[in-house]
N, C-alpha and C positions, 0 to 999 in steps of 0.2 A: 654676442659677436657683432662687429661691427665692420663696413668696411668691404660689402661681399665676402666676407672671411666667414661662412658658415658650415655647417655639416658636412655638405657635400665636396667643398674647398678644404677643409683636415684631412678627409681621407683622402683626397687627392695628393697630399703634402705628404702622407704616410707612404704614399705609392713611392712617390719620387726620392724620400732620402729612405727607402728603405727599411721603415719603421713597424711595427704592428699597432694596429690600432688597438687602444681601448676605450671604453665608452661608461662615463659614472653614472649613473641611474639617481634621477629627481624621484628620491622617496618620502616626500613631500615634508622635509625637515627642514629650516633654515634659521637664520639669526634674527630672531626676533618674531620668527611664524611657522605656524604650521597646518598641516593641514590633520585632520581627523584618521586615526589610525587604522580605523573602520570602513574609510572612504577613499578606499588607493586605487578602482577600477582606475580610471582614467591614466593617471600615471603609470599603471602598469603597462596600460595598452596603449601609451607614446613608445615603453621602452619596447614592447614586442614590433610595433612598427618600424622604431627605427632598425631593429634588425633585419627585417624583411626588406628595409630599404639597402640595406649592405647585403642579404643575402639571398635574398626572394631570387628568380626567374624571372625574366621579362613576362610572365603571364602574370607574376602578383602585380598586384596595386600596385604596391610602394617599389616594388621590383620597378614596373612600368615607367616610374617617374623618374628614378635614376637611368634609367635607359634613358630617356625623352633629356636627362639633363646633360647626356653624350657618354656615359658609362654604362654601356648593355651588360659589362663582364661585372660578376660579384666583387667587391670590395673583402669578401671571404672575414669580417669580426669574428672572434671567437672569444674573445676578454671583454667581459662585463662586472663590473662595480655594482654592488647593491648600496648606494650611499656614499658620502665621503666625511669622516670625521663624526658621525653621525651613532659611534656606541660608547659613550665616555661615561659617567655614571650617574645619571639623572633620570633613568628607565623610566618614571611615571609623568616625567612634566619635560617641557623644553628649555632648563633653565640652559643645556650645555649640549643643544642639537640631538637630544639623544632619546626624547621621549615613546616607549614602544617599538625601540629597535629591534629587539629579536621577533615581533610581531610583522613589522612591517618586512623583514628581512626573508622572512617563512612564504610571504604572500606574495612576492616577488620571483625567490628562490624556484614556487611552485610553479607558474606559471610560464615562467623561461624554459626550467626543465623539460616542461610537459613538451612543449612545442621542439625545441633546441636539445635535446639531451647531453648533445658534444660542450656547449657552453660551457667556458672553467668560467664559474662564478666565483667572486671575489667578496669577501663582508669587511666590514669595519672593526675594529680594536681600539683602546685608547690614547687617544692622539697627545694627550698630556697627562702630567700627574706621575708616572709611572716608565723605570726603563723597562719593563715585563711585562710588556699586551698582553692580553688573552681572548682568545674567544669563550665565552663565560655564557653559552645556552647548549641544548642538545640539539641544536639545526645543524646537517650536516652544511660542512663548506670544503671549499678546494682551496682556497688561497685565503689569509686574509693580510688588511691594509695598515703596515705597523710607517709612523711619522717619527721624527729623529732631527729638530734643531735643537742642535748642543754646543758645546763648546768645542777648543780644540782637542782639551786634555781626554774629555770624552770620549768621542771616535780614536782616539791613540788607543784607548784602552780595549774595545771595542772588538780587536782581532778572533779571539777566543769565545764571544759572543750566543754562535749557534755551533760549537764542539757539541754540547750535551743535549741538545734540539730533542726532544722526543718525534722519535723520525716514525712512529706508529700512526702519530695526528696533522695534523694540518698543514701545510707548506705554507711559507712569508713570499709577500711582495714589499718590499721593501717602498714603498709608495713615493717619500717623502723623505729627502734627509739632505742636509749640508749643516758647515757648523753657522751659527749664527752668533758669536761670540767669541772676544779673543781673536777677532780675525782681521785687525789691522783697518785700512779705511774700505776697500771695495773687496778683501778677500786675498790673502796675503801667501806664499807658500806653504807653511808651516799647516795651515788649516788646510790645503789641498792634502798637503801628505798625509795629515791624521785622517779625512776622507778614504786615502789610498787602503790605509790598513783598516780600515772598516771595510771597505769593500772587497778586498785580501781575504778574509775571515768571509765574507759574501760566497766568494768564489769558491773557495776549499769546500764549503758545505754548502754547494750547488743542487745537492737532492733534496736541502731544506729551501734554499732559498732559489725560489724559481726565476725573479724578477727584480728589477731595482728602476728608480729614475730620480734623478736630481731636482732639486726645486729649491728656489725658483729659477726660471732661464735669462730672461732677457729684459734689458730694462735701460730704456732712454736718458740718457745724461743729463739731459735738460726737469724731467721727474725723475727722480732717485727715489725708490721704491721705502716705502718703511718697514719691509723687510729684508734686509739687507743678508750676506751679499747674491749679487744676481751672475748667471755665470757667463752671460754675453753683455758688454755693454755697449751703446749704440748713440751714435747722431744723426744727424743728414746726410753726411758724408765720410763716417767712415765707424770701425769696430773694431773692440777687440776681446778675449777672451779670456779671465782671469785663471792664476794657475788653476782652480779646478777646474776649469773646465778643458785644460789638457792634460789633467789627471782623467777627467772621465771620457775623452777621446782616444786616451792612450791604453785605458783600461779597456775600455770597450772594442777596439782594434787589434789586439792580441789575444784572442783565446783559442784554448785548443781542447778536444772534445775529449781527453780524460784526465781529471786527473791523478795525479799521483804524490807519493810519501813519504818521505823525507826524515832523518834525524838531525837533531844539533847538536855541536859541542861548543861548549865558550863563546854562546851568545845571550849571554844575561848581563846587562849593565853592572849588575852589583856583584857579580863574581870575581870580577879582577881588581887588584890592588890598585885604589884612591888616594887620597890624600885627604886633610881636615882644613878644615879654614874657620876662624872668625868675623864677623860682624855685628853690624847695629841697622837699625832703621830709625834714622831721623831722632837718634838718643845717642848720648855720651858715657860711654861705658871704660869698664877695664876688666881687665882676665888677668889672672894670675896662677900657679903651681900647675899645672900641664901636667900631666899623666896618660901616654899612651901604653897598653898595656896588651897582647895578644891572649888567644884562649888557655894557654899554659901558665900565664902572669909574668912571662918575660918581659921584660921595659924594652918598648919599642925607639923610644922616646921621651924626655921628659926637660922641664924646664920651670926652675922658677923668678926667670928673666933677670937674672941677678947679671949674666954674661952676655953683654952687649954683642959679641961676636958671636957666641954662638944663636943670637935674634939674627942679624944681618945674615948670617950663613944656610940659616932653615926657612925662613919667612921672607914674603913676598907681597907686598899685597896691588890692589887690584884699581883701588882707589879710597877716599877716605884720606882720615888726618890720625895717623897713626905714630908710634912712640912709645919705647924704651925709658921708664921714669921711676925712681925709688924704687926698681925691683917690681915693676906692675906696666905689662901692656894696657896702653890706654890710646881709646877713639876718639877722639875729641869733640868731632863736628856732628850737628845736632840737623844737619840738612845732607848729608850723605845718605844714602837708602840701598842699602845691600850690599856694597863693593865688598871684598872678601877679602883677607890677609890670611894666606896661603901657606900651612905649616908642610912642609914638603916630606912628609913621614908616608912611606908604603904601609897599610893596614891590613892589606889581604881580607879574609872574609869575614873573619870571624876574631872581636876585640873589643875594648873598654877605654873610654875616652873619661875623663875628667878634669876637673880645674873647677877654680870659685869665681864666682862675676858677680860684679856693682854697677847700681844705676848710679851714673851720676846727675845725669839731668834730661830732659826730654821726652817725645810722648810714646815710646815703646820700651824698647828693652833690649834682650840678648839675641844674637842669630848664629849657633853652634852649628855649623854644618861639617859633620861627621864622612859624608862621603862627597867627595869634591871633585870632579872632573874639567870642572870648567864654570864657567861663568853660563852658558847652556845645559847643564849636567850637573844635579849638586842634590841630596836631602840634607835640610835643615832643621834641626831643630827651634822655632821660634817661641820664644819666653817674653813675652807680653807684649804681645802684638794684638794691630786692632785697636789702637788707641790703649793700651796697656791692660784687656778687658779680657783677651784668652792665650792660651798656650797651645800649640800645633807643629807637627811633623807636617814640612811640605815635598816635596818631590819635584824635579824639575826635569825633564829629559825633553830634547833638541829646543830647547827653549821656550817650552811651555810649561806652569808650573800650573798645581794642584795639590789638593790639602786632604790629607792620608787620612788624619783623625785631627780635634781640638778636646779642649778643657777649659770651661769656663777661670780666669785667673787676672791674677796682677801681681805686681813686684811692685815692693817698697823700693824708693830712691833710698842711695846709701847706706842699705843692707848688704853685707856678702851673702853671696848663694853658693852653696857648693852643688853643682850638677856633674851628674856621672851615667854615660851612655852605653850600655852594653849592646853592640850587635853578636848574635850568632847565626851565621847563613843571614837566612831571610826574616828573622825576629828581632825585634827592637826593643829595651827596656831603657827608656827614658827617667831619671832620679834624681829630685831635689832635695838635698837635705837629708838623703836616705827615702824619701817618699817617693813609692812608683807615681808617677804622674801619666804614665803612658806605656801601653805593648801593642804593638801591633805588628803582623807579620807584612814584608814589602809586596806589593804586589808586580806580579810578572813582567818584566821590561825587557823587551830583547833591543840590541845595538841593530840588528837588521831584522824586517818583516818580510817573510815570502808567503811566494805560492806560485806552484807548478804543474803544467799541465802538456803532454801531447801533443802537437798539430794532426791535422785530419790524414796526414799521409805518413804519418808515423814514425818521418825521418829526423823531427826537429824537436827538441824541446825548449820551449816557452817557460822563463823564469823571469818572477817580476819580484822587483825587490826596492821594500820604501826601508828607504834610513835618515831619519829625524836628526840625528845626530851628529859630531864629525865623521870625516870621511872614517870607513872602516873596513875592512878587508873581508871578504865572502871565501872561503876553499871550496870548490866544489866538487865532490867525487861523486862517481856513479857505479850502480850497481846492478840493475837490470838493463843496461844497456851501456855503450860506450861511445865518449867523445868523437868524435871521428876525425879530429885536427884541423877541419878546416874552418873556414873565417867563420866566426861568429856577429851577426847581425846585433846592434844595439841602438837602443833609442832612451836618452837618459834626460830627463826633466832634472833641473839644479839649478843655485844661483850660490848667490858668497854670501848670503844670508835667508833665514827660515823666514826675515818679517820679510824680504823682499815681495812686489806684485807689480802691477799689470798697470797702467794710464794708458789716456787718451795722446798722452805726451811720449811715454814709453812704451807703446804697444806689445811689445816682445822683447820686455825683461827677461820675463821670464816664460821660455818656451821649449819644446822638445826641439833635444838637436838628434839626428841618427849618421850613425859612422859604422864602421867596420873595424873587427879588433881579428888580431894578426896573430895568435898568443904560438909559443914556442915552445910550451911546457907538455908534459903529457899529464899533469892536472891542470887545472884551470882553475887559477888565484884572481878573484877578480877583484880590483878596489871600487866598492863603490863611495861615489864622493859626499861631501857632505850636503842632509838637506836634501833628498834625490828622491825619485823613482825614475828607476831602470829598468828596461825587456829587453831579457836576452834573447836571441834566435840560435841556437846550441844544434849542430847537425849534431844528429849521433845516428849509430849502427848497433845492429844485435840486441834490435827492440824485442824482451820476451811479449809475446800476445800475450792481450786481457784475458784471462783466465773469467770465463763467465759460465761456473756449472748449469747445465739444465738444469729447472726444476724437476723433482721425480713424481709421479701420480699417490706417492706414498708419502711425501712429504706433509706437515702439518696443515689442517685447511683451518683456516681461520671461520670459525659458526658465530663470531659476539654476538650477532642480530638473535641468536637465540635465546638474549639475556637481555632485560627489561631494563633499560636506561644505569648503561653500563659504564657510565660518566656521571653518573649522581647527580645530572645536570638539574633533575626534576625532585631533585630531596629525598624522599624515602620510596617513593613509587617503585614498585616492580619487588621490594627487596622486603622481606617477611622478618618478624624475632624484631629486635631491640631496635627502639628508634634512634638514631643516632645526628649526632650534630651533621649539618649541610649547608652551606655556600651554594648554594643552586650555579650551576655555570661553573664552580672551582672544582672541589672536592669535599669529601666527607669526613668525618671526626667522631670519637668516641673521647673523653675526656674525663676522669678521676671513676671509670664507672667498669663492672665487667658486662659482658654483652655477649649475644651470639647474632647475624645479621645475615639471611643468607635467601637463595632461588631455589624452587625446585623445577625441575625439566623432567616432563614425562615422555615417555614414546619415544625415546632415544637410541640409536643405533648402537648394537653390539661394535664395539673395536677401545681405543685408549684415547683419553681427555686427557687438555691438559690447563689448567687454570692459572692466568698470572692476572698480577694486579701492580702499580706503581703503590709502595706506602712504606712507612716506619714505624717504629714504636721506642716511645720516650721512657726510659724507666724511674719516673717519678718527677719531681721537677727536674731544671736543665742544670744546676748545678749538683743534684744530689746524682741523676744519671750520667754525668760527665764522671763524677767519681768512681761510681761503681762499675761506668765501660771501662775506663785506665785501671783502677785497680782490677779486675778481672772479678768482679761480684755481682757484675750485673745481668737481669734475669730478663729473658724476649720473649714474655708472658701471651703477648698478643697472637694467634695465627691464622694464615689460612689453609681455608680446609676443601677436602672433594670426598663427595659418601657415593659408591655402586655398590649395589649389591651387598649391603648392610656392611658393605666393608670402608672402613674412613681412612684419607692421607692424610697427613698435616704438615704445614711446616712454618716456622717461627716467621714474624716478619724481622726486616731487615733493623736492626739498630736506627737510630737519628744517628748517630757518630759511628758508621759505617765507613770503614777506610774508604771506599770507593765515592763515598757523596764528598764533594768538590766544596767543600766548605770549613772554614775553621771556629775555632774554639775563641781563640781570644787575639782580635776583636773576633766575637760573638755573631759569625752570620749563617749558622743554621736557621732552620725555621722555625717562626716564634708563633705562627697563627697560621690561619689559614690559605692568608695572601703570598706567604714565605712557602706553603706546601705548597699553594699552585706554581710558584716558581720552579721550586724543586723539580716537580713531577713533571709539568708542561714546558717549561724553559729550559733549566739544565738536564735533560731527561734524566736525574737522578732516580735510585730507589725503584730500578726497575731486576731485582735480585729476588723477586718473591714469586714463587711457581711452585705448582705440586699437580701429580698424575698418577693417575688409575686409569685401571682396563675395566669398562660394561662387559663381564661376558655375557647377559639374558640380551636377547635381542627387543628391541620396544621399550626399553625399562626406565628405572628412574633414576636421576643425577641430582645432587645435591650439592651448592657450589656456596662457600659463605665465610666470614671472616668472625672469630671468636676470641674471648678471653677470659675465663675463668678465677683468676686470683688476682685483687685487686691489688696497687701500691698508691698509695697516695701522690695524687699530680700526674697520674701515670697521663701520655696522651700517646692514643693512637689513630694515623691519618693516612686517607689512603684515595685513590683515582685510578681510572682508566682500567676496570675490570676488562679480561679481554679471557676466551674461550676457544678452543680449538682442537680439532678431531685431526684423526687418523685411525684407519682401519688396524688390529689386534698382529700380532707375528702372528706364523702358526707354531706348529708343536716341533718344526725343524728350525725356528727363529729365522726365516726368511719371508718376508713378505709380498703375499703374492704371484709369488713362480713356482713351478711346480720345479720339484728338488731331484734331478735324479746324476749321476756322475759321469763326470764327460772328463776327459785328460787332453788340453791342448799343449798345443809344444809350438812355436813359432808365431807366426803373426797371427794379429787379432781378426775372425771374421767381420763379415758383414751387416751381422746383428747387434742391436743395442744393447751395453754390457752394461752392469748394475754393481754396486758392492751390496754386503749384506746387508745394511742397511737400508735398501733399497735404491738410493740413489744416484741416478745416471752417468756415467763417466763418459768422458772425452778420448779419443784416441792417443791425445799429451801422454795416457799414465800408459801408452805401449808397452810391452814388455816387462812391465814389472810383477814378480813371482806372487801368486797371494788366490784367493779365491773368491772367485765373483760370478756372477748370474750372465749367461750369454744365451738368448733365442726361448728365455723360459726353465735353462736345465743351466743345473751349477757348474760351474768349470775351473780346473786346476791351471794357473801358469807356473810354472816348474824354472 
């Protein structure tokens, strides 16, 4: 720092806009040096200092000296960084900042604790390489620091992100992210909104992601940064702020403390009926015999340009040197690149396109785009593209495009092709010649992204809604609560195009406008326009309260600490019987082999265990078990198991093609190794469907907790993470736990004592009056 702008000057700037401090820890790693892994006193004891300088008392030192620099009152830090960028995968050398991270991370971690225990300490994950961080040692952590420059199509995709989070492990700070590509010259709309819906998906799964901050901020006009873009830019006299960064003003200005759930209908891009179109890329083509065909084989459509009228009557095109000639549409121009000629046929969802195409001259090929909305909105299928080197399905929505799958290829000049596209729903079967060249299922695109949440006074609802695309229409009905009719506050980011942004010339192209809407309906239609985010401010009434059951004393207590590295972080340690394959930091693997692998726990308390674990089991290789899940012949050989009292539970693990795992078949993105299971298990919290329980009746006794397989199959693989354990004391012999049972008859309202159901668990006064039997003061009682 430079400039008087040092420590005690940030937190001061934290004070004044409002911000929380936090503070990255020199763990003595950097670009090109390092310091001895073995030799961190020092460095540890600047970082215990400097928080004594933010938190000490005017009687410490360092306390003392912030006083003396006119700050007696704590600066209160409680967010501390162990590192930054600094756990990528070079653990034993510093080729990539990373040398002895989870070493130096331990010796940090301890030391802050001891002193600080409040301290959420934060670690490192991989800052490239990889869209699935992980933290990959058994060091406990609270937060870790996951990095994100992408592109725009990237973050668009991004919403559904942390849905599947394994919410049992570690909370994200989203440290670092904006798109860095695709983003026009300083940072253009279209990249702000693909940001929005990353952050959308942020927000919804708020109990995973505790934290976010943009990067980079700010950056002189005069040096234009080589990382590009920055979200303030600046001169002598004057700034401005590109649309993210009134994306991340407008996000971060609207939130509300809970929130809530929502269903859709008829917001998926590719549900509603399209149209087809053709093109070229910088190649002279022709198409001929047109066949649209829907999933019954009725002809939608069809043509084999032999009637000039009906070409003038259905097609449209876009741009391009197009033509009706011998019975054959032909593109003449070898410098046109994408423009579309526009077959004006409805498709609905599910249908079969076909026709033949020739090259005739040029350096690509065919551009069949099967679902057409627009020149912003379109999948295509492109045939020799890439300098005429491969074939690909791309996808385009609010005018960013990205490429679904490829195939290495090329097309002979002045060959016909016959090519024939089958969509149904969301499956693609691409064919040349009769040869599948391509399947893949579309992935999720909705017309509008939300997310909803509560304000603090429980009268308003907070709806923030990004649409990429043209304007589109929202309905919004409600169910735990209702509209109230009056004015609805709104603050809508938009412009008349997704590349529009932001100069030193145009300062506020593109910027939040807010208005008031007047609506007259008793639903609320709202359009939002194209290329937007929008917050709505929605009064409403007849807010039902957050339902938040007590916890009961009888409810499950989580014991894992009584299980020997119950993340396999450390290989086989703690875990007895068959040595099994390890990723130390990921998960565990057994592989073409049977095994038994298991803990024992002595001196255990009488009552009931219950043992889960994240895993799958493969039944043989992944095409021989794909067949025999669909055909119904396959065997879930693998289990786990719990022994008291010489008595054993068992139960199967879960399939790898378990309806519930968020993965498909073809393309093929189950898990292939062990990088693919720690996705699974730590990222999408899949393959968490494996648990089995028994009652200890002897009290002090011995527990027996472990994963087995008996009968082998060739290729079989079975993979598993995050063992986890957990007690609760036994029913008794009335199946009530813990109250003494004796018969009480209530008739009207509920006393004054906390009432239970038989299950133990605590009720609210919400369930008044309803007839049933439950535990009131210790004795059981009738509501009639």
């Amino acid at each position: 720092m430079s400039d008087g702008l040092r420590l005690h000057e940030l937190l001061q700037l934290t004070e004044d806009i409002g911000a929380e401090p936090l503070f990255v820890s020199n763990i003595g790693l950097g670009h090109g040096w390092m310091q001895d892994y073995q030799d961190l006193g020092g460095y540890i004891q600047e970082t215990l200092d400097l928080i004594e300088y933010c938190r000490g008392d005017v009687t410490t030192t360092y306390g003392a000296m912030r006083a003396a620099n006119g700050h007696p009152e704590p600066f209160g830090i409680r967010l501390i960084e162990i590192g930054n960028e600094n756990y990528n995968y070079s653990f034993n050398n510093n080729n990539d900042q990373s040398d002895h991270y989870a070493e130096r991370y331990r010796m940090f971690y301890d030391a802050i604790k001891a002193k600080y225990p409040d301290m959420i300490l934060i670690g490192n994950v991989e800052s490239w390489g990889t869209d699935n961080p992980g933290w990959r040692n058994g060091n406990p952590v609270d937060a870790v620091d996951e990095h994100y420059y992408r592109s725009t199509s990237w973050f668009s995709q991004q919403y559904n992100k942390y849905d599947g989070f394994n919410r049992d492990g570690y909370r994200v700070y989203a440290g670092e992210y904006a798109v860095t590509s695709d983003f026009g010259t300083v940072g253009n709309l279209n990249a702000a909104l693909a940001e929005a819906i990353y952050m959308e998906g942020m927000e919804r799964n708020s109990d995973v992601c505790i934290m976010a901050s943009y990067a980079p901020i700010f950056c002189h006009e005069s040096h234009p940064s080589p990382w590009m873009p920055d979200m303030i830019r600046f001169n002598a006299s004057a700034s401005f702020g590109t649309p993210s960064y009134w994306v991340q003003q407008m996000m971060a200005s609207n939130v509300g403390y809970q929130n809530i759930t929502w269903k859709e209908q008829d917001n998926s891009y590719f549900a509603s009926n399209k149209a087809i179109a053709l093109s070229s890329w910088s190649t002279s083509v022709t198409y001929d015999n047109i066949k649209v065909t829907d999933a019954d084989e009725q002809i939608l459509y069809s043509t084999d340009f032999s009637n000039i009228q009906d070409y003038r009557s259905h097609w449209k095109a876009t741009g391009g040197s197009w033509s009706v000639t011998a019975g054959e549409l032909r593109q003449t121009s070898t410098t046109m690149q994408g423009e579309c000629n526009v077959c004006q046929v409805q498709c609905g969802e599910s249908y079969t396109v076909e026709l033949d195409a020739k090259k005739v001259s040029g350096n690509e090929g065919f551009l069949v785009a099967f679902y057409y909305g627009g020149q912003d909105e379109f999948i295509w299928w492109n045939l020799g593209g890439w300098n005429n080197t491969q074939h690909a399905i791309e996808l385009c929505t609010g005018g960013s495009k990205r490429t679904l799958t490829t195939l290495a290829g090329s097309l002979q000049q002045g060959k016909t092709y016959h090519l024939r596209i089958t969509k149904t729903g969301d499956e693609v079967y691409c064919y040349v010649d009769n040869t599948l060249y391509h399947h893949i299922t579309l992935p999720s695109s909705r017309k509008i992204y939300a997310c909803a949440a509560l304000n603090q006074a429980e009268d308003t609802l907070i709806v923030k809604l990004v649409n990429m695309g043209p304007a589109s229409e929202a309905a919004l009905r409600f169910k735990d609560f209702q509209w109230t009719g009056e004015d609805i506050e709104q603050q809508v980011l938009c412009s008349a195009s997704g590349l529009d942004e932001n100069s030193m010339t145009e300062r506020e192209k593109v910027k939040p406008v807010q208005s008031t809407l007047n609506p007259e309906l008793s639903t609320l239609n709202y359009e939002c326009p194209a290329h937007s985010l929008c917050i709505l401010h929605i009064p409403v009434s007849n807010v039902t309260a957050e339902l938040k059951p007590e916890p009961s004393e009888d409810d499950w207590t989580d014991i894992t600490d009584q299980l020997q590295n119950p993340t396999f972080a450390e290989g086989r340690d703690g875990w007895s019987g068959t040595s099994f394959l390890a990723a130390p930091g990921t998960v565990a693997e057994f592989f073409n082999q049977n095994f038994d692998a298991y803990q024992v726990l002595t001196g255990m308390p009488a009552g009931e265990y219950r043992f889960t674990i994240n895993g799958f089991y493969r039944y043989g290789n992944r095409g021989d078990a794909w067949t025999a899940h669909t055909g119904g012949t396959e065997g879930l050989n693998a289990s786990l198991y719990i022994q008291a009292d010489e008595e054993t539970q068992q139960v199967p693990f879960m399939s790898i093609f378990d309806e519930t795992a968020p993965f498909t078949y073809s393309p093929y993105t189950y898990p292939d190794n062990v990088t693919g299971a720690n996705v699974a298990f730590n990222m999408k919290g899949a393959y968490k469907g494996n648990a089995v329980e028994i009652e200890l009746k002897a009290e002090g006794g011995q527990l027996t907790v472990g994963m087995r397989k008996s009968q082998a199959i060739t290729n079989d693989w079975t993979c598993f993470d995050n063992a986890r354990l957990y007690y609760r004391k036994a029913l008794d012999p009335d199946g009530i736990r813990k109250v003494e049972v004796e018969e009480e008859r209530v008739n009207g309202k509920w006393s004054n004592g906390k009432w239970y159901n038989l299950q133990g668990q605590q009720l609210k006064a919400l369930n008044e009056g309803r007839p049933g039997l439950y535990i009131v003061n210790g004795r059981k009682a009738i509501i009639k």
